[in-house]
C-alpha positions as CSV (number, residue, x, y, z in Angstrom):
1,X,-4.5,44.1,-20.6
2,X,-7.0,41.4,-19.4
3,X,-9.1,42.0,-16.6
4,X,-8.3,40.6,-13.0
5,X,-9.2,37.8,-11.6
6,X,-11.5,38.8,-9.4
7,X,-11.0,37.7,-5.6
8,X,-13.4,34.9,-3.3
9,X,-15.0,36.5,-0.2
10,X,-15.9,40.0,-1.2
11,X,-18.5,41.8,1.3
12,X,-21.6,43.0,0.0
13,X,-21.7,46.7,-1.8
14,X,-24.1,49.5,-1.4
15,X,-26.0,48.2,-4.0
16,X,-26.5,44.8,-2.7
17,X,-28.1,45.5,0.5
18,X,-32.0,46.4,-0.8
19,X,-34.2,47.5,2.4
20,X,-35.6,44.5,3.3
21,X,-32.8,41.4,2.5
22,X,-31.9,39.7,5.3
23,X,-29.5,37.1,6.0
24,X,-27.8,35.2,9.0
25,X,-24.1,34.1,9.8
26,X,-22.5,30.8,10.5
27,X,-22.6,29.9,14.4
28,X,-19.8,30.0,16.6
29,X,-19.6,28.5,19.9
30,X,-18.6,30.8,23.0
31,X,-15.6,28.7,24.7
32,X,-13.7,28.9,28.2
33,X,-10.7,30.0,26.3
34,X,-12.8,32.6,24.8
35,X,-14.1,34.0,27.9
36,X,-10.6,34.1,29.6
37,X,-9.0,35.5,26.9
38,X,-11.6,38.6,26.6
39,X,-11.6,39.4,30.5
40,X,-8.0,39.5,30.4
41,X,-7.7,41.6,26.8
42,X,-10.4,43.9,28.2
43,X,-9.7,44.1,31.5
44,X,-13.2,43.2,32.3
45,X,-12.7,41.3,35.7
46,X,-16.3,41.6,37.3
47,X,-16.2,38.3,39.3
48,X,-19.4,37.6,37.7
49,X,-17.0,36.5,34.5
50,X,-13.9,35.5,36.5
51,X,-15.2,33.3,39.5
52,X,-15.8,29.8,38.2
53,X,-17.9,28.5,41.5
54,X,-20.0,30.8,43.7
55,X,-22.9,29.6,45.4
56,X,-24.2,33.2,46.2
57,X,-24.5,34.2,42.8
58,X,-28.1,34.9,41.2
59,X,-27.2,33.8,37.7
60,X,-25.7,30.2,37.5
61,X,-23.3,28.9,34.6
62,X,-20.9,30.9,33.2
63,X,-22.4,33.6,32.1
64,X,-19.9,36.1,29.4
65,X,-20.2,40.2,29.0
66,X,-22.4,41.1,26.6
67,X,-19.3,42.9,24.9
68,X,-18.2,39.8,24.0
69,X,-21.0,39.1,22.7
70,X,-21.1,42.2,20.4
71,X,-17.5,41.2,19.8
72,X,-18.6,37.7,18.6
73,X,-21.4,39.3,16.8
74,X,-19.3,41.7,14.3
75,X,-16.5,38.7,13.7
76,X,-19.5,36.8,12.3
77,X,-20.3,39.9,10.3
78,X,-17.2,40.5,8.8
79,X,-17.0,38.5,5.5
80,X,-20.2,40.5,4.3
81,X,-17.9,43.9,4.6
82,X,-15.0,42.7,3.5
83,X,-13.2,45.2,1.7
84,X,-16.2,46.6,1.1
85,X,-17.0,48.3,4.5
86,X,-15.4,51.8,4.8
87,X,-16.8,52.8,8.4
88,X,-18.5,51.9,11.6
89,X,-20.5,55.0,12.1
90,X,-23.0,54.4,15.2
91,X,-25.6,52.0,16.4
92,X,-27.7,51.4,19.8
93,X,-27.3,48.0,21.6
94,X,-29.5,45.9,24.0
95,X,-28.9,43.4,25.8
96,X,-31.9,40.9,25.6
97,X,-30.9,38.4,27.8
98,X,-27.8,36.0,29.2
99,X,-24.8,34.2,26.7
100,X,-22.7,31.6,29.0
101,X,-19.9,29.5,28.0
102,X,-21.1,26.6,25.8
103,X,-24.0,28.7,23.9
104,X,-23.6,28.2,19.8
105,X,-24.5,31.6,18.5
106,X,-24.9,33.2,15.0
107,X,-26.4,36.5,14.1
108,X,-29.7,37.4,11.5
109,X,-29.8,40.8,9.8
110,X,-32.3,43.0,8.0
111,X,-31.5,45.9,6.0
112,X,-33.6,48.7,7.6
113,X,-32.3,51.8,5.9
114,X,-30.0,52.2,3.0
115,X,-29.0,55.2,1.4
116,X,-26.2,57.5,-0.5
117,X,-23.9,59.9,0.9
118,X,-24.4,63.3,0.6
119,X,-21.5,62.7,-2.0
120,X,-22.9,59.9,-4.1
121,X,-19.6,57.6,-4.2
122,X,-20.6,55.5,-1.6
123,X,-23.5,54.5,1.2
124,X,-24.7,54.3,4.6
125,X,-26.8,51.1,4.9
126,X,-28.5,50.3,8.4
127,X,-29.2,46.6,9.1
128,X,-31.4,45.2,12.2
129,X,-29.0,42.4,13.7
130,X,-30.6,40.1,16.4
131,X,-27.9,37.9,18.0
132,X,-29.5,34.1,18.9
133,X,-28.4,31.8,20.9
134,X,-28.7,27.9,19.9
135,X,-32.4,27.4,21.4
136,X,-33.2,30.6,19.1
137,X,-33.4,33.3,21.9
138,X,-32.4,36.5,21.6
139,X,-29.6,37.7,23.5
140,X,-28.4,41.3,21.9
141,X,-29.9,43.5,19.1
142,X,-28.2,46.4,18.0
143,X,-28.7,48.6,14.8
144,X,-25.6,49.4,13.0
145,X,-25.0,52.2,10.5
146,X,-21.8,51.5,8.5
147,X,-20.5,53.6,5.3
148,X,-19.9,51.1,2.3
149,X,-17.9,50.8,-1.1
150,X,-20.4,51.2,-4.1
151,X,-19.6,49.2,-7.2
């Protein structure tokens, strides 16, 4: 039997992700829609994200949750686990500053930590992920630890 052919779009392994490679995402731009459509899935209705027009409000635009923005941040993420990435384990978060409607962002990692489970048939890998908005600002770092396939 021949081998199969393998598939397009496979994540990065254990093995791949050396202390110290770093990569960024594409960009995606934050949208109306998108904004709507995560206050109403999330129930996040803060009239900071849901009134279009006040006057008396210190932040002007329209400024998004930050959990959207961590949201935005893992869909970016995703083709470099894909089907390799077997769990979510922790990570802190941090808010660095405001995302509104219209900002194009994309995401840069560093592997900070990688290692192999106490089992050996797979590993935890730690990446530094800054979140930048299209002027280059952060706007969210978090850390995450994820468990993933080996080869």
């Amino acid at each position: 039997m021949s081998d199969p052919i393998p598939i397009v779009g496979r994540g990065y392994c254990y093995e791949d992700l050396k202390v110290g490679f770093r990569f960024r995402t594409h960009r995606r731009t934050v949208a109306e829609a998108d904004l709507a459509a995560f206050v109403n899935l999330t129930w996040l209705t803060e009239e900071l994200f849901t009134v279009e027009d006040d006057a008396s409000r210190a932040i002007k635009g329209r400024p998004v949750p930050g959990a959207l923005v961590y949201s935005f941040a893992e869909g970016l993420l995703l083709p470099t686990m894909q089907d390799t990435g077997l769990a979510f384990l922790n990570a802190t978060l941090d808010v660095k500053g405001p995302t509104f409607v219209g900002d194009t962002l994309h995401v840069e990692c560093e592997v900070i930590e990688a290692r192999l489970t106490s089992k050996g048939d797979r590993g935890l890998v730690r990446s530094a992920n800054q979140v930048k908005n299209q002027r280059g600002e952060v706007v969210l770092a978090y850390n995450p630890l994820r468990m993933l396939k080996r080869k």
